[in-house]
C-alpha positions in Angstrom: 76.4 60.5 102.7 79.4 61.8 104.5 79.1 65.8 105.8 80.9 68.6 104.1 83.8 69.8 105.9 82.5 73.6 105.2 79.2 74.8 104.1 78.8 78.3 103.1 75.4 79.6 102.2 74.4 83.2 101.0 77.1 84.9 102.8 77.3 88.6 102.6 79.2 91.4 104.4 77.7 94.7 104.3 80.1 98.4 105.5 78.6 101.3 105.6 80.8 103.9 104.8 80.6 107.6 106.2 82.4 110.2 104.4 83.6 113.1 106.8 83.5 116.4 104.3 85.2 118.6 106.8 89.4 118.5 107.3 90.5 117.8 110.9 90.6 119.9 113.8 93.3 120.9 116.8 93.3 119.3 120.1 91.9 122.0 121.7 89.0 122.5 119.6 88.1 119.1 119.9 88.2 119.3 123.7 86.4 122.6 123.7 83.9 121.1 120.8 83.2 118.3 123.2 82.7 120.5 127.0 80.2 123.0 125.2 78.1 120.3 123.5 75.7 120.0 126.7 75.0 123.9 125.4 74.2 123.2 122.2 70.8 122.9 120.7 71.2 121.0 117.9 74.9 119.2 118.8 76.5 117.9 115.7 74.4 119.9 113.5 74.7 121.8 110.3 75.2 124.8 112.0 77.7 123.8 114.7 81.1 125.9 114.4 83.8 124.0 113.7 82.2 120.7 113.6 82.5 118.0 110.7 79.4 117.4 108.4 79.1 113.9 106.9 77.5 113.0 103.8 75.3 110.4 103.1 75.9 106.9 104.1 77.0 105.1 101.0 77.5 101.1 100.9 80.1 98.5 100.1 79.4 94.9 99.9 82.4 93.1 100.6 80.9 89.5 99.9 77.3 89.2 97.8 75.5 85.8 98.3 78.5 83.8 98.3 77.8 79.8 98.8 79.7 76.4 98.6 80.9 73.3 100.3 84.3 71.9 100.4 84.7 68.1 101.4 87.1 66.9 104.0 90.8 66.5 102.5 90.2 68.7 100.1 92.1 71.8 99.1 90.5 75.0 97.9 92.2 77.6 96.4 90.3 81.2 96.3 91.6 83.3 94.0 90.4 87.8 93.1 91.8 91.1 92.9 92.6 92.7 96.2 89.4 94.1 97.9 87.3 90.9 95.5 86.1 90.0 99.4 88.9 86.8 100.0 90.4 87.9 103.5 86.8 88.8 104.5 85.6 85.5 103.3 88.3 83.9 105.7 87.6 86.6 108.4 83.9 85.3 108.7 84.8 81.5 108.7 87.7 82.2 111.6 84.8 84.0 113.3 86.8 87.2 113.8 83.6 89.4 112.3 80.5 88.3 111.3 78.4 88.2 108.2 75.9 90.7 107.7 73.6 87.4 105.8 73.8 84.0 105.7 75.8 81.4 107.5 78.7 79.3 107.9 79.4 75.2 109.1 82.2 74.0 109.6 83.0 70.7 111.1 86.3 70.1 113.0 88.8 72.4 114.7 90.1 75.2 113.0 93.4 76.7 112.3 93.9 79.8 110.5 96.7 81.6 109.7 95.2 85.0 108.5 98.3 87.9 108.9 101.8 87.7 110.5 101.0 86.7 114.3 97.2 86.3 114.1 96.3 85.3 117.4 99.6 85.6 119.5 99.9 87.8 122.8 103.3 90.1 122.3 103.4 90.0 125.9 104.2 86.4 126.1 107.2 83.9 124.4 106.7 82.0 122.0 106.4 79.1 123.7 103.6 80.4 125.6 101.9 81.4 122.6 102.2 78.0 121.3 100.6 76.6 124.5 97.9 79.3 124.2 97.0 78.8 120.4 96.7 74.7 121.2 94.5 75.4 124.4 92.0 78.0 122.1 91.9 75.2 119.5 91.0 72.8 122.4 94.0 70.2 122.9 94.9 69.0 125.8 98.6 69.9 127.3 99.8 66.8 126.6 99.2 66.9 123.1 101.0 69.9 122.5 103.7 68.7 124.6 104.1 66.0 121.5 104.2 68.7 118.6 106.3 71.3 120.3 109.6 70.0 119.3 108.1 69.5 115.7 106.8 73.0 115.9 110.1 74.7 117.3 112.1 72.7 113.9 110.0 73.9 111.3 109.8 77.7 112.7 113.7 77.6 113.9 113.3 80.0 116.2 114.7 77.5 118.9 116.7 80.3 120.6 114.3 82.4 120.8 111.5 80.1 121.8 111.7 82.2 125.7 111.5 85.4 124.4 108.4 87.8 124.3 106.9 87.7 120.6 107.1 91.5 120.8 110.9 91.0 119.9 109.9 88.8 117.5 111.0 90.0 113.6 107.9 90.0 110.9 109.2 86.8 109.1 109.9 84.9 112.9 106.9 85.9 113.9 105.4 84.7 110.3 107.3 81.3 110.4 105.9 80.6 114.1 102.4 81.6 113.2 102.4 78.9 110.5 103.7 76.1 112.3 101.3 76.3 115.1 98.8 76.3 112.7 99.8 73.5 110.5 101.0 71.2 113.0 98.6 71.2 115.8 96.1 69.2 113.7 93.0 71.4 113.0 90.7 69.4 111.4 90.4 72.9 109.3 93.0 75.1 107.9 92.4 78.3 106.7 95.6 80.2 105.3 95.5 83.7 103.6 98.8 85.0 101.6 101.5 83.2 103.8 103.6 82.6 100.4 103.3 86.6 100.0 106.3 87.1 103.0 109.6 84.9 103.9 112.4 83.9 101.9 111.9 80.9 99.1 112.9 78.5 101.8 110.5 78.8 104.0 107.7 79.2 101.1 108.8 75.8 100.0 108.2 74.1 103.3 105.0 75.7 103.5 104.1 74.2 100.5 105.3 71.0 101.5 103.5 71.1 104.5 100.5 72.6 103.0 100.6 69.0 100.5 101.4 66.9 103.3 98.2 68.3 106.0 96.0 67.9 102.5 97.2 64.0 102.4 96.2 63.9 106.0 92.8 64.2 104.8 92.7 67.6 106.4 90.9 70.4 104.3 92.8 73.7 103.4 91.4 77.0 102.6 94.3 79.0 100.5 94.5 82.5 99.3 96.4 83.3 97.6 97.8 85.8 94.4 100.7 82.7 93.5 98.7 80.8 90.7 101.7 78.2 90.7 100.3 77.9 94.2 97.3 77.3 93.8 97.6 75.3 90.5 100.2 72.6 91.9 98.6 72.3 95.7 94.4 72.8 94.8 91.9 70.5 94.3 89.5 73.2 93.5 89.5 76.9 92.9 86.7 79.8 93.7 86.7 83.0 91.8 85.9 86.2 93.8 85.3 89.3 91.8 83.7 92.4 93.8 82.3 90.3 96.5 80.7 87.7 93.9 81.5 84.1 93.5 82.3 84.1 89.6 83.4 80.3 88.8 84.3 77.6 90.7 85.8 74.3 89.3 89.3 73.0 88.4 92.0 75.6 89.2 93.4 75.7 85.6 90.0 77.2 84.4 89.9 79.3 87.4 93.5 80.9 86.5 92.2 81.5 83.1 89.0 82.9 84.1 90.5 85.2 86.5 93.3 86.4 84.4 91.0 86.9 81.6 88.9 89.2 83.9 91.7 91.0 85.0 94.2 91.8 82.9 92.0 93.9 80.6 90.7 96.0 83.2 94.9 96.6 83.9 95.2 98.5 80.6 95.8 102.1 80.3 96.5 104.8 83.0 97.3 103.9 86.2 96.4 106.6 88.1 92.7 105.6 87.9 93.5 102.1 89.3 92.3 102.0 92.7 93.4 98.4 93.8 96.7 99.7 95.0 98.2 99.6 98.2 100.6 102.3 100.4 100.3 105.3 101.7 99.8 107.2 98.7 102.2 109.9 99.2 103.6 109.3 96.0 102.1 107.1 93.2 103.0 105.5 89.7 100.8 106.9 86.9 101.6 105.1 83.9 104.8 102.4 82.7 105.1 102.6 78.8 107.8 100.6 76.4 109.9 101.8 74.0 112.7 100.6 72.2 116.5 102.1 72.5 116.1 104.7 70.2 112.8 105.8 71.8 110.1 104.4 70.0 107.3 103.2 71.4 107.2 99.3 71.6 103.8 97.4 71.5 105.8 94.2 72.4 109.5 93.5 73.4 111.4 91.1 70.9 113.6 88.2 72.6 117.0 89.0 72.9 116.5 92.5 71.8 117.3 96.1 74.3 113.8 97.4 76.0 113.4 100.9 77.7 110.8 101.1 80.4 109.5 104.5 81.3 107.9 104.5 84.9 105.7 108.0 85.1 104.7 109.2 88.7 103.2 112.0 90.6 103.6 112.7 94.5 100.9 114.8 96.7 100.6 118.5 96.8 102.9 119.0 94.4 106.2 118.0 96.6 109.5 116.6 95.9 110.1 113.0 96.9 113.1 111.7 98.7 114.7 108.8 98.6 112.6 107.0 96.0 112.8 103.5 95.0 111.3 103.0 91.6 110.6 99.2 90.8 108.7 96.8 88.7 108.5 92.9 89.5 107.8 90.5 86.5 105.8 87.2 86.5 104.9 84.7 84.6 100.9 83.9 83.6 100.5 81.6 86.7 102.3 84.1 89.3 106.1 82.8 89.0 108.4 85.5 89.7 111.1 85.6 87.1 112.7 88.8 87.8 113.0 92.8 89.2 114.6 95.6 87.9 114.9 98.4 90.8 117.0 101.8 91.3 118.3 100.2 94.5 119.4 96.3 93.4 121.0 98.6 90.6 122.7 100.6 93.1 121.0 104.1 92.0 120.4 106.5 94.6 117.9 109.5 93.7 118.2 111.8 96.6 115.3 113.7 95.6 113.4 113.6 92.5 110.4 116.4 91.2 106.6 115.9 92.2 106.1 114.5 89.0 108.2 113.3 86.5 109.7 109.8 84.7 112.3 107.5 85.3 113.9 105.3 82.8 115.1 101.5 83.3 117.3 100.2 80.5 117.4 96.4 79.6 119.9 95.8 77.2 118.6 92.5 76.3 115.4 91.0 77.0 116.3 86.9 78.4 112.6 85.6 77.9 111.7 83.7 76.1 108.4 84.1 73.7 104.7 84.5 75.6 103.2 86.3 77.5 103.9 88.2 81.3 102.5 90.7 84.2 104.3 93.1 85.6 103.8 95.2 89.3 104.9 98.2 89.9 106.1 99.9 93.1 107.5 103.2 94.3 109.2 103.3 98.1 110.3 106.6 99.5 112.1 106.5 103.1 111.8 103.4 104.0 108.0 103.9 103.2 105.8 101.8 100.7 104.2 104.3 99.0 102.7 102.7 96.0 101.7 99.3 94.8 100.1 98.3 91.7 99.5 94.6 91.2 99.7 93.5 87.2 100.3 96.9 86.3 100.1 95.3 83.1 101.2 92.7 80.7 104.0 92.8 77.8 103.9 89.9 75.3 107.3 88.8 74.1 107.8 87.7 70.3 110.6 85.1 69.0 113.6 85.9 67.3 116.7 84.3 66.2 118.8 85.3 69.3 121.7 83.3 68.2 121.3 83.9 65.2 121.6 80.1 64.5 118.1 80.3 62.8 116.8 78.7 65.9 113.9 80.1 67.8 113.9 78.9 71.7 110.9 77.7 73.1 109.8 78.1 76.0 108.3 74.8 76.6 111.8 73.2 75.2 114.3 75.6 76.4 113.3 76.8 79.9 112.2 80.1 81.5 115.0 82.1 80.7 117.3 82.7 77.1 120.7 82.4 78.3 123.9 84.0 76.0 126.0 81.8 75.6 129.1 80.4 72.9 130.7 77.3 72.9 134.8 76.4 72.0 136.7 73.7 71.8 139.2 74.7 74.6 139.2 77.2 77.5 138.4 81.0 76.1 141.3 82.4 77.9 143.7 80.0 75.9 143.1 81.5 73.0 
């Protein structure tokens, strides 16, 4: 019987977490903290003036007694909420930290692709960091020599190929990342969230490639929040959910399992949602519906007008400036259909109050009927400061939009409800 490609058994990864109680301190008191300690009798102690008490050690397990095996040529897609333990889980197998239990196998060379440059020196070009990467994984120059040309195509930074990665932009940098790690023929792939940055082009190609180092009877490890993703390329899917493996089986049930999970714990106030992401400056507290004469709406009607109310709040009670308010719709599997933001709409806010609503107007609503997720963001200065993944979920109902007595489907009809009329000669000719 042929050897798993991966074996993982009872991993765990344990942080302990220290809470310091105290607010900060001034340079100088930190230096003249640190040349009086030898004085001290009980350094660091309860007593000790202007030093920081902690309080107890508390706990968080980031991965609880997870354990699987994925065969070679086989693609696994792992799917959770942010902080569910899925970049850990790849951290430990890429050996950049260690579990605190339990082990990992896997057989072959791997290749990860983990964040935007993962393993590239900023000091050197990229076409030293190409040479690098393929001498870490253990190839000979010769066979990098082969896939360099290959490489330099798919990432098109040709031009820049002799130029420190340091000067590298975020999506060059992404696109070079990827194709050093999909093309240099680890046996292993590991990938977390590359469909999250670049344009739709380069997404696509990763996805092509993704299929085509799968056929290769290579095995892929994919992350990912895009359920189209991970429907249409995986064999199999895992479900993370605080640190615990939940399910794992076909990715359709996985999807469902996963959404069903986690949309109901999306309900309600945001401001008590603490799987977010930004700085927190400035957050978004709550999005509600209501129709155009101000009514709230339990679900939007097809073809009909929509008013979403975005509440926030910003720190200490301060103005914010420069805000972007947005929110990003998907479909159930992680399609993203569309955005309404202050700043595709052209609205500048200078400054807005600490806390407050805005108001987005949608004079018709184009989809058709089911159901869909929302995020929500708020940027100020150039500054992410609030992100709330499926915010939460609106269901859209079927009317006669036409009013032809015809209800479009979407299964029939498409993504989208289009308005439209037909004549039998140019409009403009009358």
């Amino acid at each position: 019987m042929t050897a798993p490609a991966i074996e993982v058994r009872g991993l765990s990864k344990y942080y302990a977490l220290v809470q310091t109680l105290q607010g900060t301190q001034t340079f100088r008191e930190a230096i003249t903290k640190v040349a009086s300690r030898p004085f001290r009798r009980h350094p660091g102690g309860e007593g000790e003036a202007g030093g920081a008490t902690r309080s107890p050690r508390s706990h968080l397990w980031a991965l609880k007694d997870v354990s699987f095996d994925l065969a070679s040529g086989e693609v696994l897609g792992v799917i959770g909420r942010n902080g569910a333990g899925k970049s850990t889980l790849l951290k430990i197998m890429a050996r950049i930290t260690d579990p605190t239990e339990g082990r990992v196998v896997i057989r072959g060379r791997v290749g990860s692709l983990l964040e935007v440059g993962t393993g590239f020196h900023s000091e050197l070009t990229g076409r030293e960091n190409v040479y690098l990467s393929g001498a870490i994984l253990g190839m000979r120059r010769s066979e990098i020599d082969r896939k360099l040309d290959e490489i330099v195509a798919f990432a098109e930074v040709e031009k820049f190929l002799d130029t420190p990665i340091k000067r590298y932009s975020s999506g060059m940098g992404l696109r070079l990342a990827f194709a050093v790690a999909a093309h240099l023929e680890p046996e292993v792939l590991l990938v977390d969230e590359v469909l999250a940055v670049g344009d739709a082009s380069f997404q696509k190609r990763c996805l092509g490639k993704m299929s085509e180092v799968a056929a290769e009877g290579r095995t892929v490890l994919l992350v990912s929040h895009n359920m189209a993703a991970i429907e249409n390329l995986c064999h199999r899917s895992i479900v993370l959910h605080h640190g615990e493996l939940t399910y794992m089986g076909p990715p359709a049930e996985g999807i469902r399992r996963y959404l069903a999970a986690v949309l109901p714990e999306q309900e309600g106030d945001l401001s008590s949602r603490e799987d977010r992401r930004g700085s927190g400056r400035a957050r978004v507290t709550a999005v509600h519906l209501h129709d155009e004469h101000g009514a709230p709406m339990p679900v939007l009607q097809c073809g009909a007008a929509t008013v979403f109310e975005i509440e926030y709040e910003a720190e200490q009670d301060r103005p914010i400036h420069n805000p972007i308010f947005e929110l990003k719709f998907t479909d159930q599997i992680g399609n993203r259909l569309f955005t309404v933001s202050t700043y595709l709409a052209g609205i500048h806010l200078p400054e807005v109050p600490s806390a407050g609503s805005v108001f987005c107007e949608v004079p018709q609503v184009l989809l058709p009927p089911g159901e869909y997720t929302y995020d929500a963001y708020l940027i100020a200065n150039d500054e992410l400061c609030d992100e709330v993944e499926r915010a939460g979920e609106v269901t859209v109902i079927e009317s006669d939009v036409f009013g032809s007595g015809k209800v479009p489907k979407k299964t029939l009809y498409g993504q989208f409800v289009m308005p439209h009329r037909w004549h039998d000669r140019h409009p403009a000719d009358g």
